[in-house]
N, C-alpha and C positions, 0 to 999 in steps of 0.2 A: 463351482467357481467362487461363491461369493466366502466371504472369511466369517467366521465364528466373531459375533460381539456379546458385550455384558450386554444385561436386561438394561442398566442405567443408560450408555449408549442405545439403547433401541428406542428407549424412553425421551433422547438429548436429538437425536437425531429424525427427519421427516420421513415420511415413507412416499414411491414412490407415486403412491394414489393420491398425496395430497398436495405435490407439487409437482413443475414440470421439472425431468430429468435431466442432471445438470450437464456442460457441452464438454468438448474438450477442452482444457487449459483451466476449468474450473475447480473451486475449492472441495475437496469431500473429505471423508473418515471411513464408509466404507464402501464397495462394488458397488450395490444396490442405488447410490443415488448418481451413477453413472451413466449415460444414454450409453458410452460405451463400455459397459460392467465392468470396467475396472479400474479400481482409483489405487494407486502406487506413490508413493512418498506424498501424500495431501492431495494428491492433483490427477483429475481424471484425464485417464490417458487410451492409447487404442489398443487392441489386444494382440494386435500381430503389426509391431512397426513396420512400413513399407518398404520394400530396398530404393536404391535409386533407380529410377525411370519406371516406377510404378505412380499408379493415379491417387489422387489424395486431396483433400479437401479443406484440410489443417496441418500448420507443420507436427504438431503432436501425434501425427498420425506415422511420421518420417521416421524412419534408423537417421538419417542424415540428417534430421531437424531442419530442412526446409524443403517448403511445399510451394514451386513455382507458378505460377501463369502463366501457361503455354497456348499456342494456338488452338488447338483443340483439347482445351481444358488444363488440368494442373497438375503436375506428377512431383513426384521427390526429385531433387536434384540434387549435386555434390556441393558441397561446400567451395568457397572461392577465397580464405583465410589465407593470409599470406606467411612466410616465415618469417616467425618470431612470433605471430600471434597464437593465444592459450588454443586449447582447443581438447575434448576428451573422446574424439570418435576420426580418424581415418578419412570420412567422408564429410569432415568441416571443412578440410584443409586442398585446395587449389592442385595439391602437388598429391593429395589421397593417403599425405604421410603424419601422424600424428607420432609423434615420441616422445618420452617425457612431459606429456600436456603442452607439446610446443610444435606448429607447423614447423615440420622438415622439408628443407629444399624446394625454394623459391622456383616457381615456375609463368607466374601472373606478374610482368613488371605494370603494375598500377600505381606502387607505391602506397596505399589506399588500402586497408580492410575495410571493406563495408556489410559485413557478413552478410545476410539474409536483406537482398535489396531489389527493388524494384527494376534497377538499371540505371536509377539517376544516382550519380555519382555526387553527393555532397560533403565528402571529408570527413565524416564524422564513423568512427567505428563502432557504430553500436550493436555489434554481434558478437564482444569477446563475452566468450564464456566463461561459467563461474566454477570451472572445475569441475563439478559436479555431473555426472551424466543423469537427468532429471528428465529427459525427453524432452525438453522449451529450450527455443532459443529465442533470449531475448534481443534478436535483431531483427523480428520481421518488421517490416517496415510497408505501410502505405505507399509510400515513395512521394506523400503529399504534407510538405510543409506550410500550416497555414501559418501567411504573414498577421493575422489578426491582432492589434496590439490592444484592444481597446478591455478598458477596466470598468469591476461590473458592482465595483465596492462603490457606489459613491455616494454612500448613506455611511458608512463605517467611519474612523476618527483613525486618524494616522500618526504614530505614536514613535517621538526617538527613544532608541532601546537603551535608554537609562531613565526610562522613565517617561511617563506624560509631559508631551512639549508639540508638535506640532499639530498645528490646526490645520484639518483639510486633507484629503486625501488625494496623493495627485492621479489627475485622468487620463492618465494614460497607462500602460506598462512601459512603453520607453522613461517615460520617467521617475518611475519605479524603479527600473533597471540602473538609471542615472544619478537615482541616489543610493542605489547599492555601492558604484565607484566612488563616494563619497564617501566612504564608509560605512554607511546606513544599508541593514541585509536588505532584499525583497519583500513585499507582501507588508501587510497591517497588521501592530500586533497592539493585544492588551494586555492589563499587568492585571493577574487575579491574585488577592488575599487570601492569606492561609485561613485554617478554618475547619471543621470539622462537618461531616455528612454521613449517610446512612450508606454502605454502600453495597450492593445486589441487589433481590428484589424480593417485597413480602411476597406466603404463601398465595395472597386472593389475588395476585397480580396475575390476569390472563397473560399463555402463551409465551410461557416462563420454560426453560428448563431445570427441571428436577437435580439436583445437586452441586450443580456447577455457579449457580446465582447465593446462594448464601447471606443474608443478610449479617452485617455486623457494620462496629464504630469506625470511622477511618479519621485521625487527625494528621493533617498538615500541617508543618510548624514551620514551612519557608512559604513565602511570596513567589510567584513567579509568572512569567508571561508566556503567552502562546499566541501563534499567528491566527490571524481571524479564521482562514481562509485552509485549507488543504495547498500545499503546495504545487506551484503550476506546472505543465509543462515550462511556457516561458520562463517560470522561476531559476526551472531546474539548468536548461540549458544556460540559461547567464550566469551560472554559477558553476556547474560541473562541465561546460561546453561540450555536452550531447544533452539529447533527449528520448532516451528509453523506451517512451507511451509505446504501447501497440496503435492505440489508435489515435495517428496523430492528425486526422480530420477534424477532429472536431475542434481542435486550434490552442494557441498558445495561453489560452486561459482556462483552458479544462485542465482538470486535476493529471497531473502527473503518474503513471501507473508501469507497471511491466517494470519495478524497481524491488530489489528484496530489500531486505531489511538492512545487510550491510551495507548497501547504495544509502539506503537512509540517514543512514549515520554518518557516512563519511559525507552527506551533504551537509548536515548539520555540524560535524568536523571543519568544514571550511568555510561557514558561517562564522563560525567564534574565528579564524585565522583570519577573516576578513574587517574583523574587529580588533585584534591581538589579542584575544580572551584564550585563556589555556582551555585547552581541546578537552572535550569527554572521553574521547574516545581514542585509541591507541590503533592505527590502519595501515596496512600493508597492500599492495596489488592497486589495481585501477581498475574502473568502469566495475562489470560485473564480477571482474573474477576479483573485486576486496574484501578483506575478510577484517572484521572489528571486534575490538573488545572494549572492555572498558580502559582509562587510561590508569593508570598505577598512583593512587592515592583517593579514586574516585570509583571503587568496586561498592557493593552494596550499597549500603543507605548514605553512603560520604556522596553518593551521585549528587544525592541534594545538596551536596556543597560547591558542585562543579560551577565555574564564572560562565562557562560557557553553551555552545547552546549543543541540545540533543533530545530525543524524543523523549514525549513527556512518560511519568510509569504510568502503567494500569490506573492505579489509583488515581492520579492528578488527572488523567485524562475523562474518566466516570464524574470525577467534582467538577470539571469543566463544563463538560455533557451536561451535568445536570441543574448547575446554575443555581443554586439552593430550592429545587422543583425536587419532590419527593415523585410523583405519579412517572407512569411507564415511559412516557415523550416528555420531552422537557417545553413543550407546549398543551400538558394533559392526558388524558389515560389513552387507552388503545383499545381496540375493538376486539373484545377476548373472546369472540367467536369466529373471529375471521384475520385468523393467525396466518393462516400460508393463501391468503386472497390476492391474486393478481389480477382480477377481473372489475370487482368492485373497487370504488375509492375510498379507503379509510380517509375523512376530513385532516386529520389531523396528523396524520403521516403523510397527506401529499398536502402541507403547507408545508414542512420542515424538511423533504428528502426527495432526493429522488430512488423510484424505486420498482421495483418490477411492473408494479401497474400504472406507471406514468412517466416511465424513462425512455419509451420505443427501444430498448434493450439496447441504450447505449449511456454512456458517462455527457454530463454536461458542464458548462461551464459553471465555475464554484460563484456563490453569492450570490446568487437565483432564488433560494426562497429563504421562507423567515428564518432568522437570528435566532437564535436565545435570548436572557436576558443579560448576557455578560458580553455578545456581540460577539459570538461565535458564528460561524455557520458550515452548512453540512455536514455539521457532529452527528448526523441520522442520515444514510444514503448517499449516494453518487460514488465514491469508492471505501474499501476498508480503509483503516489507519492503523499502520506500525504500531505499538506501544514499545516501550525499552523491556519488560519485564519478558524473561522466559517465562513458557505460559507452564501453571500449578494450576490442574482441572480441579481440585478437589479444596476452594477455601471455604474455612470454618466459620463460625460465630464467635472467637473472640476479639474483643477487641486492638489493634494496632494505631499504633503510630509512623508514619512516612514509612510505609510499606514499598518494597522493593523484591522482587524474584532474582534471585544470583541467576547472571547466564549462566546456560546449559550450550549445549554443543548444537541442538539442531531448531528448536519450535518455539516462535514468540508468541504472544500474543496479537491478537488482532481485533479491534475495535468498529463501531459504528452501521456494519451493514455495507449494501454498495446496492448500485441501480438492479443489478439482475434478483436481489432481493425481495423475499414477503416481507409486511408487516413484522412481524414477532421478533427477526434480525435488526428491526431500527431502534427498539428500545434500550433506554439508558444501560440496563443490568446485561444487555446479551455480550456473551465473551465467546470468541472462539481463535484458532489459532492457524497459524503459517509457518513452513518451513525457513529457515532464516537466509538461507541460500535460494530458496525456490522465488522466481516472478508470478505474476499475476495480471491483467488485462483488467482483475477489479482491485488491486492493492497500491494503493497511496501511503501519502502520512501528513505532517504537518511538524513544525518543531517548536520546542518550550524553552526557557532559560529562567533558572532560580534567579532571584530579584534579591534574596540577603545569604 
């Protein structure tokens, strides 16, 4: 069963004895770090999907992608998609009819797609799917919205996006959200100076992956800001009106997740529309089935020319990360014996992250532990983060300037770690990657805007 890899992948990747095996809906590369030995498109999945009204414990486990709560326990159940909504499997759709990626013949007058839902009926369709048939559907849903509004920044410096101007961050999220309608987006941002840095990681660096980290120059010749904070739920829904999370318990200021990449963008898309700043990004489709690219004048390195806002590259995000901190944490080195430790407390990765050994294997609310020095936080832990660049496994030692990866069709990069992580995932240099299409329960992002 398991698939043939290089030595360098066996080298990049953990073995199952020195961490716990990862769940369904989880990131991998290959079977082996699957509890359910098989990882298909990124993402570990079950070996024989369930039909409908079989028992199941995760919707990854579904042909139909959702895994209900029923009275005596939790089976597959059909889809309740109404016509007109996407849909790539027969058993999304209400009527059991999928054609053309589109519910045929209305049979549920709700009016309401609510895909994959608890029973509570609240308007929002966050089950269309991305076309894609991936095994995830991004509409399970808690069926528990917390009203929680309260903000957790309030040591951070609140910033209009043209630069440093107001003092004070306001305490609430309503009123965050209040100055979004003002024009002003969501969230705190800071404006960081170009500048150059070291960027992967030396050979003596514990807990490093062999080829993938590459040490060389990396110079920045634009300005540009990025929000403190990973973007919220709360964020998200005042802006795209749903909110995506798988787990949406844990409340409207934990980081935003169960979002791909082109969710990311196009949220960052209607940040700069919310501004009148020309878009990065060129979007078609809604909710999960949008598909992005860049916009036409701002492909390659002209990104950096973009007014508007969109996820920061690879690079900007690592010089963010790293705050002019050469060592593994951008508050000091790491414990290069105790790389995949979920038991023990690395000091120094549970002041900066959350992470498999101090998260209770769950996301929390962002700006909980320390900053940087540029007043950053969760750059280490609590979920991954998007980058713009399609992900390149293999960079070199020379040096560049405002480096940019050309999208490619399917894999971006992906940044930071996230709570179900060991140590060795928090450090500034680790790089790994996502489907661009595929969700995640541990994938976030956060957005940047060039400043000249």
């Amino acid at each position: 069963m398991a698939r043939s890899v290089s030595w360098m992948m066996m080298l990049m990747l953990l073995s199952c004895s020195e961490t716990e095996l990862r769940r369904l809906g989880d990131l991998c590369q290959q079977d082996e770090e699957c509890a359910s030995s098989r990882c298909d498109e990124l993402v570990c999945k079950s070996n024989l999907p369930a039909a409908v009204g079989e028992p199941c414990s995760h919707p990854l486990e579904c042909a139909s992608e959702r895994c209900e709560a029923l009275l005596e326990g939790s089976y597959c159940a059909k889809g309740e998609r109404l016509t007109g909504a996407a849909c790539s499997l027969d058993a999304q759709c209400a009527s059991l009819l999928c054609e053309g990626g589109v519910c045929q013949a209305q049979s549920v007058d709700s009016g309401v797609d609510s895909g994959v839902d608890s029973g509570v009926d609240s308007g929002v369709d966050s089950g269309v799917d991305s076309g894609v048939d991936s095994g995830v559907d991004s509409g399970v849903d808690s069926g528990v919205d917390s009203a929680s509004d309260s903000d957790p920044l309030d040591a951070a410096q609140d910033l209009n996006l043209d630069g440093p101007g107001l003092d004070g961050l306001p305490d609430t999220l309503e009123e965050d959200l209040q100055a979004e309608d003002a024009g002003v987006v969501p969230g705190t941002w800071v404006p960081l100076s170009k500048g150059g840095f070291l960027m992967g990681s030396p050979s003596s660096e514990g807990c490093k992956y062999l080829g993938y980290e590459i040490e060389h120059d990396v110079t920045l010749t634009h300005d540009f800001e990025m929000q403190t904070t990973e973007v919220t739920g709360g964020h998200f829904l005042a802006v795209m009106g749903y909110d995506p999370s798988y787990d949406k318990n844990c409340g409207s200021d934990c980081p935003v997740e169960w979002v791909t990449w082109h969710e990311a963008v196009a949220y960052c898309n209607t940040l700069s529309g919310s501004r009148g700043l020309a878009a990065c990004y060129s979007c078609s489709g809604d909710r999960a089935s949008v598909r992005c690219q860049e916009a036409t004048g701002y492909e390659g390195q002209a990104l950096y020319t973009c007014p508007g806002y969109r996820l920061p590259t690879e690079a900007e995000w690592e010089y963010a990360y790293r705050a002019g901190t050469t060592t593994a944490y951008y508050n000091g080195d790491n414990a290069p014996n105790e790389c995949n430790e979920c038991i023990t407390i690395d000091p120094n990765a549970d002041s900066i992250a959350w992470y498999c050994a101090n998260s209770d294997d769950a996301k929390h609310p962002v700006g909980q532990k320390q900053a940087n020095a540029w007043g950053l936080y969760d750059m280490a832990g609590n979920v991954y983060e998007w980058c713009h660049d399609t992900w390149d496994p293999l960079l070199d030692s020379t040096a560049v300037t405002n480096p940019v990866a050309p999208l490619g069709d399917f894999n971006r990069v992906l940044r930071g770690g996230n709570w179900r992580d060991p140590p060795r995932q928090l450090r500034a240099a680790y790089r790994t990657l996502g489907g661009a299409v595929l969700p995640g329960h541990i994938m976030g992002f956060r957005c940047a805007r060039s400043l000249d």
